[in-house]
N, C-alpha and C positions, 0 to 999 in steps of 0.2 A: 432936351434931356429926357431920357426915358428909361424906367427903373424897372429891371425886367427880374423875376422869379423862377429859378429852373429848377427842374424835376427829373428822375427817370424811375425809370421798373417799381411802381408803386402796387404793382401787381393786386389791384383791385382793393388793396386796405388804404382806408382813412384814418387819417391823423388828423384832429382837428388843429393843432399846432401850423399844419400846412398852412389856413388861413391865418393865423397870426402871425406868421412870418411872412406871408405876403400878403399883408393889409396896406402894405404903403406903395406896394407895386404897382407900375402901368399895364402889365403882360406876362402870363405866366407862360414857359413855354415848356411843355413833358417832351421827352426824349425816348417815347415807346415805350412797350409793357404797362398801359394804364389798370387795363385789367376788368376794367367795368365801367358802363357808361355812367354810373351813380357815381365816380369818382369823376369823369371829366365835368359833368355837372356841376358838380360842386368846387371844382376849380375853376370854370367858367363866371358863376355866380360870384366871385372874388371880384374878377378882372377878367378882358379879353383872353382868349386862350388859344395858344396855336400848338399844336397837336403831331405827331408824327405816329401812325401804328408801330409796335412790335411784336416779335414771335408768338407770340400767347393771348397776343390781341385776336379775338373771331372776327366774323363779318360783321356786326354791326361798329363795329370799331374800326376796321378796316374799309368801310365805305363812309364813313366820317372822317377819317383820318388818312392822307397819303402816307407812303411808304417813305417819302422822301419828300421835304418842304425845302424851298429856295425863295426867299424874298427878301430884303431891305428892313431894316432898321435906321432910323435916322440915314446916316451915308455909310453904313456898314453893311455889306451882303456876309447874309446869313444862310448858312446849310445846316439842315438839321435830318439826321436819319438815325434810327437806333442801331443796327449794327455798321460800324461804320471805322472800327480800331482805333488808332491813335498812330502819330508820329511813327514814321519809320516803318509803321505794322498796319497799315490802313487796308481796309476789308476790299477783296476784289471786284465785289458791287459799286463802289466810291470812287475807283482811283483813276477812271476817265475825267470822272468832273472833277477832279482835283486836279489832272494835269491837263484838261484845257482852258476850266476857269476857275481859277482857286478862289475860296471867296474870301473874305478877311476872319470871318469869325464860322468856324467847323464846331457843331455838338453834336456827340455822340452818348448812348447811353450802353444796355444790354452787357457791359462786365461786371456791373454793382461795385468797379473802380473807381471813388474818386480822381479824377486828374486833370490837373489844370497845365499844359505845356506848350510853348512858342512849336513853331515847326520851321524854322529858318528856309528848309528849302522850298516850302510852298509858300512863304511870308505870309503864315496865318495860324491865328490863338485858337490851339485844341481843347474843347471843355468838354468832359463828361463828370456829371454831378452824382457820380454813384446809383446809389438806392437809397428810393424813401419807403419805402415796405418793407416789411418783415419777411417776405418771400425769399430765401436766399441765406448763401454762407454769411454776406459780410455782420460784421462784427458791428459796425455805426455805420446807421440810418442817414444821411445826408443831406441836405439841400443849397441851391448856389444862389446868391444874389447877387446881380451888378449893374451898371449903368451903362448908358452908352449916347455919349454924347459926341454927338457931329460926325466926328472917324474917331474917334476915340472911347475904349472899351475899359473902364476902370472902376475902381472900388469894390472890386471882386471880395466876397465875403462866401466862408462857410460854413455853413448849419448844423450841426452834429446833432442828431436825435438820439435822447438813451429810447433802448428798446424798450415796446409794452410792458406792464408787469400781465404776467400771465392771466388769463379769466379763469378763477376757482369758482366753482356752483358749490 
């Protein structure tokens, strides 16, 4: 069993709450837009960390981080790329390896949409875990935690952050 933490567009802000919500984690994994390597740092420091760049990721981010991660969890193959759509709408960078080999478990980050959706025709679970930065329209901060045991992907929970309260000097 392996209790995994996910993330996306945290575009360079920390929230020390991130690590209190994944103190029980085995692996955290961001879904692009970290924003700064003082942020992956500090998630690394929690727990292992696998990583994907996005748009506003520079080079040193981008040479730490691929564009695109594909590896195994327990008996679960896992993709992870930040822009990468959802169901039905999936990005035309994506939709080779999705129809030559779909993997079981698709995250996506980059719309600061929460969305957790089956995809019957690829027979595989879409997760994009929002935003956890305050860079952006959405309204709540987000973050995902779940398990994944054997082939099985369950106890899906979601993290609702209220926003900063603003910094007055």
């Amino acid at each position: 069993m392996t209790r995994i933490g996910l993330l996306s567009d945290t575009h360079a802000f920390w929230d020390e709450r991130y690590a209190q919500h994944f103190a029980d984690v085995d692996q955290i994994w961001h879904a692009g837009d970290i924003g700064s390597m003082e942020v992956a740092r500090k998630l690394a420091e929690i727990c292992p960390l696998k990583a994907v760049h996005g748009n506003i990721d520079g080079g040193d981010m981008r040479r730490m981080f691929p564009e695109t991660l594909r590896f195994r969890c327990e008996d679960v193959d896992v993709l992870l790329k930040h822009i990468g759509g959802y169901p039905g709408h999936y990005d035309r960078s994506i939709i080779a390896s999705l129809q030559t080999r779909p993997p079981k478990l698709f995250i996506s980050g980059h719309s600061h949409i929460l969305k957790v959706q089956y995809d019957p025709h690829f027979q595989l679970l879409h997760v994009n875990p929002g935003a956890a930065g305050i860079q952006g329209w959405q309204r709540v901060r987000t973050l995902v935690r779940f398990v994944i045991d054997g082939t099985n992907i369950r106890d899906l929970e979601v993290i609702e952050l209220s926003q900063p309260a603003p910094d007055f000097l």
